[in-house]
N, C-alpha and C positions, 0 to 999 in steps of 0.2 A: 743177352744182357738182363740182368735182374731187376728189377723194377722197384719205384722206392716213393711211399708218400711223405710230403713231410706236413705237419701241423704245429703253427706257433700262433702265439698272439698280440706278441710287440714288437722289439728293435728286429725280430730276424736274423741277428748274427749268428745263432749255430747253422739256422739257416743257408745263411750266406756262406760259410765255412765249406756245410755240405756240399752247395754246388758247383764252388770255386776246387774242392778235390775231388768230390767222384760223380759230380753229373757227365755224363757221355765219355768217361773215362771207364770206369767199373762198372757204374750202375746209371742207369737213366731217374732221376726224378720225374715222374709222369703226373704230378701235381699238387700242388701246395695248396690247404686249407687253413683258413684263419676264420676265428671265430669275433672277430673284432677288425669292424670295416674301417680304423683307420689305425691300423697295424704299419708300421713304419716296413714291416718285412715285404707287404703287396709292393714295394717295387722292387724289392729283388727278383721275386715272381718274373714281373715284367719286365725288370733288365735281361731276364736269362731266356723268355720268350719260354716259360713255364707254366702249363696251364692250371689258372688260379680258380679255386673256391673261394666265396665268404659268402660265411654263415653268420648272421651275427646271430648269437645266443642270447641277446637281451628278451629279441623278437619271440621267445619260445615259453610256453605255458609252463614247462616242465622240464628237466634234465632228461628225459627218457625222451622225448619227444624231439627236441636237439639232437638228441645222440639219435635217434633213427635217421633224421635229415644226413647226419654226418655218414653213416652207413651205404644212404642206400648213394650219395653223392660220393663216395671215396671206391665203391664197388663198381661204378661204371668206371674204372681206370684197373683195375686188375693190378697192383701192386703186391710186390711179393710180404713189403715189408710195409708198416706207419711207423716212422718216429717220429716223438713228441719232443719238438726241438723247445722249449718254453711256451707251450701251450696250456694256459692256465687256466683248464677247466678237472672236475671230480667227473671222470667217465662213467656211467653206472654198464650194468649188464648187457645192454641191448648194444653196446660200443663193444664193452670188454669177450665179450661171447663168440663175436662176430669177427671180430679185428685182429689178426697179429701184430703187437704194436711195442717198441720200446720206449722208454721214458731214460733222459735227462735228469739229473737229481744232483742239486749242487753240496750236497753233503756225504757223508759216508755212513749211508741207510745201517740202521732201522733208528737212527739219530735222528731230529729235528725233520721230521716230516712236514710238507707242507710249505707256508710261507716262508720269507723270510732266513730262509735257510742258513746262507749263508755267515748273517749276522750272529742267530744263535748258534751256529761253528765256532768261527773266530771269538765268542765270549765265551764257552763252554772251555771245564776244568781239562779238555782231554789236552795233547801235546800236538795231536795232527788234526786237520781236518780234511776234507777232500770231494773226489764226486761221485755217485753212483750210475750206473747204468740198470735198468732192471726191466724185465717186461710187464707191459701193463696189464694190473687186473682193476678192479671195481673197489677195491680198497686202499684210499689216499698213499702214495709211494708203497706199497704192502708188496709189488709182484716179487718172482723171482730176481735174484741179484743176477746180473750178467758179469758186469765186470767192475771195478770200485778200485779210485787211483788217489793216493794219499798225496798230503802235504804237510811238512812239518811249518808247525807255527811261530816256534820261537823266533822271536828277533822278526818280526813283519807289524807294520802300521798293518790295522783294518783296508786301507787303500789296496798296498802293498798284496795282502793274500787276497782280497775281491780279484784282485788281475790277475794270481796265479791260479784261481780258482777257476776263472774265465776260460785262460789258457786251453787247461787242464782238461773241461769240458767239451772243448773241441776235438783235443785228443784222443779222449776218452771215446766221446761218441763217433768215429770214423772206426775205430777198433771193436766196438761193439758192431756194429754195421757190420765191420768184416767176419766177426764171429760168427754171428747170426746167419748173415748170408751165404758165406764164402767159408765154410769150417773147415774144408781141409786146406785152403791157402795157407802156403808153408811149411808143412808137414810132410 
């Protein structure tokens, strides 16, 4: 069974998604890290009896010096994979070098990087918006795109497409998971 980290830093619901489909079904989760000690996601951790990190990054002098904490703590678990299920930090080198790791992106990259995403989606002149999947490198949403699932915007309140967007990223991320890990599943 292939092994799987996850790292978020608030509500936890991709989080939660992940474990509710593929912990001890497909893949084992062998541990959650959060970088923010009161992450609403630390009790998903603890409902699923999933061994948790927290880091907090306030405590750290440096992003490089974080990121080694985050390293040499995600490497005693031998994960095949890290996704960054809304974990809102800028990974530098010493993460991205080290790590195989996918990212989350509630847009349709090389669009509105970074915060906020979503909102500059939904007000941007395009017709769809949607989410990306990509691997992480050390430049803010920059890696390769894995997979990327649209949404047409016409006719949706702001509300309205936040929750297909949600959806969507659930979606989205269980299928990059299978990409990444599982590539010839199906074929």
């Amino acid at each position: 069974m292939k092994k799987i980290a996850v790292l978020f830093s608030g509500t936890g619901s991709n989080f939660a998604h992940i474990v509710k489909t593929l912990h001890l079904k497909e893949f084992e989760v062998v541990v959650a890290l959060t970088n923010n000690p009161h992450a609403k996601g630390i009790e998903v951790a603890k409902a699923a009896s999933i061994p948790l990190e927290i880091i907090d990054s306030k405590t750290y002098k440096s992003r490089e010096t974080f990121d080694a904490e985050v390293v040499k703590r995600l490497k005693a678990y031998h994960a095949d994979l890290t996704i960054l299920a809304g974990f809102m930090r800028i990974l530098t080198e010493v993460f991205t070098d080290t790590i195989t790791s996918i990212n989350l992106h509630p847009s349709l990259l090389p669009r509105h990087k970074g915060l906020h995403a979503i909102e500059k989606s939904y007000e941007d002149s395009f017709p769809n918006g949607g989410v990306s999947i990509h691997y992480v490198s050390s430049e803010l949403d920059g890696g390769e795109i894995i997979l990327q699932k649209e949404i047409l915007k016409a006719g949706l309140t702001f509300e309205m497409y936040d929750t297909k967007v949600r959806n969507l990223e659930k979606e989205a991320l269980i299928e990059a998971i299978h990409m990444v890990l599982l590539p010839n599943k199906g074929q």
